[in-house]
N, C-alpha and C positions, 0 to 999 in steps of 0.2 A: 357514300352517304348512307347511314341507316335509320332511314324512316319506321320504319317498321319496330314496333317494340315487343321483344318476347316477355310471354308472361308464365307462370307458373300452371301446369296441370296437373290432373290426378299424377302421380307419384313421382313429380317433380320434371315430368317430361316439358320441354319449353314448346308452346303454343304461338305462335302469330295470327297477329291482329290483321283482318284483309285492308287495313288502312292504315293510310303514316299517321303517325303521332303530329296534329297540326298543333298542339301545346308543346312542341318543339322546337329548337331555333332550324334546324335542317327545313321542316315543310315550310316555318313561315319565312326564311330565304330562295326556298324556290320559285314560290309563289312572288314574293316583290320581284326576284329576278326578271322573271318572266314576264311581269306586269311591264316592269321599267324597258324592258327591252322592247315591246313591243309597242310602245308609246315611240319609243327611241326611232324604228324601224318606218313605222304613220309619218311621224313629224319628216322625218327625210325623204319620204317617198312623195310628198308634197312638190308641186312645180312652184307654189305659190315661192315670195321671198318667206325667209326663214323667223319666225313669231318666236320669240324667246320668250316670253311672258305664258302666251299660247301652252310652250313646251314646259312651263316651270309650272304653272294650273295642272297641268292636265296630267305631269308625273307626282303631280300633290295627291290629284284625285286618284290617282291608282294605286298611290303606295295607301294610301287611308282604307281604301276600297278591300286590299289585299288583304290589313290586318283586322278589316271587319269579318273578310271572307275565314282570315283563321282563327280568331276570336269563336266566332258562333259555331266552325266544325268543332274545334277543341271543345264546346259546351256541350254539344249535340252527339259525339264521337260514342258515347258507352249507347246513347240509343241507336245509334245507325248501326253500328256494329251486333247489334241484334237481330237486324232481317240476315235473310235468308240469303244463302248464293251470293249472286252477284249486284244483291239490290245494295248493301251500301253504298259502291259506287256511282248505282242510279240516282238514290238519294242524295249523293253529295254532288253529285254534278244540279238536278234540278235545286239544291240550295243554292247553289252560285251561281244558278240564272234569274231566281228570284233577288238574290241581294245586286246584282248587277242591273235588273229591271228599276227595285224602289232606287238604290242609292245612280240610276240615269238620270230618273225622273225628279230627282231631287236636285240634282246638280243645275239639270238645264230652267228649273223653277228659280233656283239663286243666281243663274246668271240671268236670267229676266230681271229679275226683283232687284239686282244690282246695277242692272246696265253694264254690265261686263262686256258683254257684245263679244266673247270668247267663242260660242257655241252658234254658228252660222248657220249650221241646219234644223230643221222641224222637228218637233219633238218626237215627231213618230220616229221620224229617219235616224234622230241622234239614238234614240233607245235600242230603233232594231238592228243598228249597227255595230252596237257596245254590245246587245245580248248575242247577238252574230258572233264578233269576234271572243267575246267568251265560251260563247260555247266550244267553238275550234279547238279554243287553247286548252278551257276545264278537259276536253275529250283526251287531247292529248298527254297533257298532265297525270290525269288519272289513267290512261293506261300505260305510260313509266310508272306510276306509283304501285300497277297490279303486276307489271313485270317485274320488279322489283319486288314483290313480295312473292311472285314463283319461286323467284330465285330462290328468295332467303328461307322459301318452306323446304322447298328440297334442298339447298346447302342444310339446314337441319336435320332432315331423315336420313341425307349421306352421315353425317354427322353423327345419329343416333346411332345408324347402320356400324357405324365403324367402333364405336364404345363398346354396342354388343357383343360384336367380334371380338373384340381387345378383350372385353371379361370373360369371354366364352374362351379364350386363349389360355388353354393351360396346358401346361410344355409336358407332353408322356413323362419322357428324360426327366425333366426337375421333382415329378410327383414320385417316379419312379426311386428318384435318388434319396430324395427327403425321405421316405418312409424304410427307405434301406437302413438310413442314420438314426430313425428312430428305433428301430429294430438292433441297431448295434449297440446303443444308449441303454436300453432301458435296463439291463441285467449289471452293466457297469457303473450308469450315472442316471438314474431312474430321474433324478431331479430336472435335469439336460433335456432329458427323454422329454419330460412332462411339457417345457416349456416350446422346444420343437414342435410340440403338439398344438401347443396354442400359437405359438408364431404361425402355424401350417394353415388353422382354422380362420386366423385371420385376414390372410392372405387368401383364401378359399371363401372369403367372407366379401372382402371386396372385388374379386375376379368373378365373383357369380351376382356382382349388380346387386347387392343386399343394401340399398342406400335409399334413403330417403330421396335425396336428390343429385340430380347429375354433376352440381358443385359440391366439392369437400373445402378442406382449409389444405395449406402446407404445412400445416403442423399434423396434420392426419397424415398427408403423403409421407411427411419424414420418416413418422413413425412406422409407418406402413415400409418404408425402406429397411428401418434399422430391424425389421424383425426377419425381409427376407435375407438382410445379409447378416443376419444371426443363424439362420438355418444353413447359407451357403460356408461359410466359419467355422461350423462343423465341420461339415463335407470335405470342403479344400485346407483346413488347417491354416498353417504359417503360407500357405501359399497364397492364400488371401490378404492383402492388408488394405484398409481404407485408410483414407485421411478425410475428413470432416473440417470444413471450415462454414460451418453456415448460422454459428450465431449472431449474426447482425441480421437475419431474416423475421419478417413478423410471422407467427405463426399462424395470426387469423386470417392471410391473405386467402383471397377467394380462388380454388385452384380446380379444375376436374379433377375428377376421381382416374385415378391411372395414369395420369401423365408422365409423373417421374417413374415412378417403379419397371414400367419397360424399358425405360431406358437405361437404368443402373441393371438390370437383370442380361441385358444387350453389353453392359460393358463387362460382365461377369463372362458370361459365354463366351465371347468371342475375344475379351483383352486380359482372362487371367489361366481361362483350363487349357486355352494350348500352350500355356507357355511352364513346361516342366518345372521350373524356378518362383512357377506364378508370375503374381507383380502388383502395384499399387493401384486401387481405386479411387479418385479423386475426386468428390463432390465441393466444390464451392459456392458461395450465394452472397449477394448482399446487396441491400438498396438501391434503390437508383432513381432518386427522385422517389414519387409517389408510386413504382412501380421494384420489381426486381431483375436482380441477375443471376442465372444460377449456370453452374458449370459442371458435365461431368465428363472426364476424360478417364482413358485407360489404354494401358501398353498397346501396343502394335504389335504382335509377332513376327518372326523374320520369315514366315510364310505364308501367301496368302490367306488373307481369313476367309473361311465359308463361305459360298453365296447366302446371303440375308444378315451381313454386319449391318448395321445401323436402321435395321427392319423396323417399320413403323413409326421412321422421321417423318415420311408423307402425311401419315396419318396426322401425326403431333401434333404439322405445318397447319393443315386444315382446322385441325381441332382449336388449335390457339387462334388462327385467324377470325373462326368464326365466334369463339368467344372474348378476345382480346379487341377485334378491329385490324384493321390493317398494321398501326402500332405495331404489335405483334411480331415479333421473329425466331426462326430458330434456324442455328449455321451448324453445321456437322462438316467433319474431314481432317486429315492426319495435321499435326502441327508438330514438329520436334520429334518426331519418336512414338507418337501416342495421337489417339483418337478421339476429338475433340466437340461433345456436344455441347452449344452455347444459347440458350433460352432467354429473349428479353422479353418480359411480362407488363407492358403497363398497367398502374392500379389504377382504380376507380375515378373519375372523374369528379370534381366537386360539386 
């Protein structure tokens, strides 16, 4: 469940909120859950016989009670979330004592005033009983809702942590190699030369965090692909060949920055330079539903590959989890011959 909603900060870094979103179906579900259950739990714990009428009032009053309780935080939420520390959740708990005080005392006035005869104890006793057990639950409530927002700050910083790393990753070997082929270009094919240069700066562009913000599109990763396996093209020649199947991809889809490109630079390394003959890179993608699929495999040699083949699927696993949702998948490992990474993306919710 993610209560908790990230928002935009200075230079795109994602922020949380120390409170769940209650104008969300997640809080205002936890909240009736928890209401209904604990009416559920009173009504059985009774020796009396069992009042269906009793129990049909008194889950009316709770679910009513519940969506006042989220109503007025969703109203109140951009102020509370202005103090300081740990006062939101003091505030939002002293709200749902006070809307659990007036809406007691209003109930056991309508069961006077109707003759209901539902509410058998004194009003004091009916109120300090419901602000009682409120309080219990508000307390409880709100501390899964702050643990749950530990969590999702630090799944975030791990998260940032590991982006940083990802762009601060730039391979000796590849800088090394690319600026050899520049150096070999420029007296032969000055033109080659030139654009190696900006294929390099671009790639140098996005690996050093030069982005507005932590999402790009696919249509920026692609291109950000096609220019390092432009530089690699060079390098390895005929021994390189891709295939491309990803026009049925939208290119606006909301993607991190880095996701593909380590991965296709992991199938370059380790599925085409040990193998003297080369061999095929294979990128595939295409919808699936409101979300996508993309695929990218490459040979297997017939000796073991290096320690660190498929380096930084941990990371990816996390990376997409934390921005996808659980949804979210990514399978790696040999199929047929060849090394098989498989990404499902859900898009955006309606």
């Amino acid at each position: 469940m993610r209560d908790q909603t990230p928002s935009r900060g200075p230079r795109g870094r994602i922020e949380h909120s120390p409170l769940p979103d209650f104008c969300e179906l997640p809080a205002l579900f936890a909240l009736l859950v928890v209401g209904a259950l604990t009416v559920t739990v009173m009504w059985l714990a009774h020796d009396d016989p069992r009042d269906w009428s009793a129990y049909s009032v008194s889950m009316l009053f709770v679910t009513l009670l519940g969506m006042v309780v989220a109503v007025t935080l969703c109203m109140l939420r951009p102020w509370l979330q202005r103090l300081p520390k740990h006062l939101p959740y003091v505030g939002v708990w002293l709200l749902i004592m006070l809307i659990v005080l007036v809406a007691s005392i209003v109930a056991h006035w309508f069961d006077g005033a109707l003759q209901m005869h539902l509410v058998r104890s004194s009003l004091r006793v009916f109120v300090r009983d419901n602000v009682l057990v409120a309080a219990l639950l508000g307390t409880a409530m709100l501390r899964y809702f702050y643990v749950l927002a530990q969590w999702q700050a630090r799944l975030a910083a791990v998260t940032r942590a590991q982006v940083e790393a990802l762009q601060a990753r730039i391979r000796p070997h590849f800088l090394f190699n690319s600026m050899n082929t520049v150096a070999a270009l420029i007296r032969v094919d000055p033109a080659a030369a030139e654009r190696t240069v900006e294929d390099l700066s671009e790639l140098f562009r996005a690996a050093l965090g030069q982005h507005d913000t932590d999402d790009g599109t696919l249509g920026d990763e692609l291109a950000l692909i096609d220019r390092y396996l432009a530089i690699e093209q060079l390098r390895l020649g005929g021994r390189l060949r891709v295939q491309r199947e990803l026009d049925d991809l939208p290119a606006d889809f909301p993607l991190p920055c880095l996701l593909l490109q380590p991965l296709v630079e992991n199938a370059v390394r380790h599925g085409i330079q040990p193998l003297r003959e080369g061999g095929e890179v294979i990128l595939r993608g295409h919808r699936d539903g409101r979300g996508i699929r993309i695929e990218i495999s490459n040979p297997l040699p017939d000796t073991p590959a290096e320690p660190g083949n498929g380096h930084g699927l941990d990371s990816v696993r996390q990376r997409i989890a934390y921005r996808y949702g659980a949804q979210a998948k990514a399978q790696a490992g040999p199929q047929g011959g060849r090394f098989v990474v498989l990404l499902h993306l859900p898009g955006p919710a309606r």
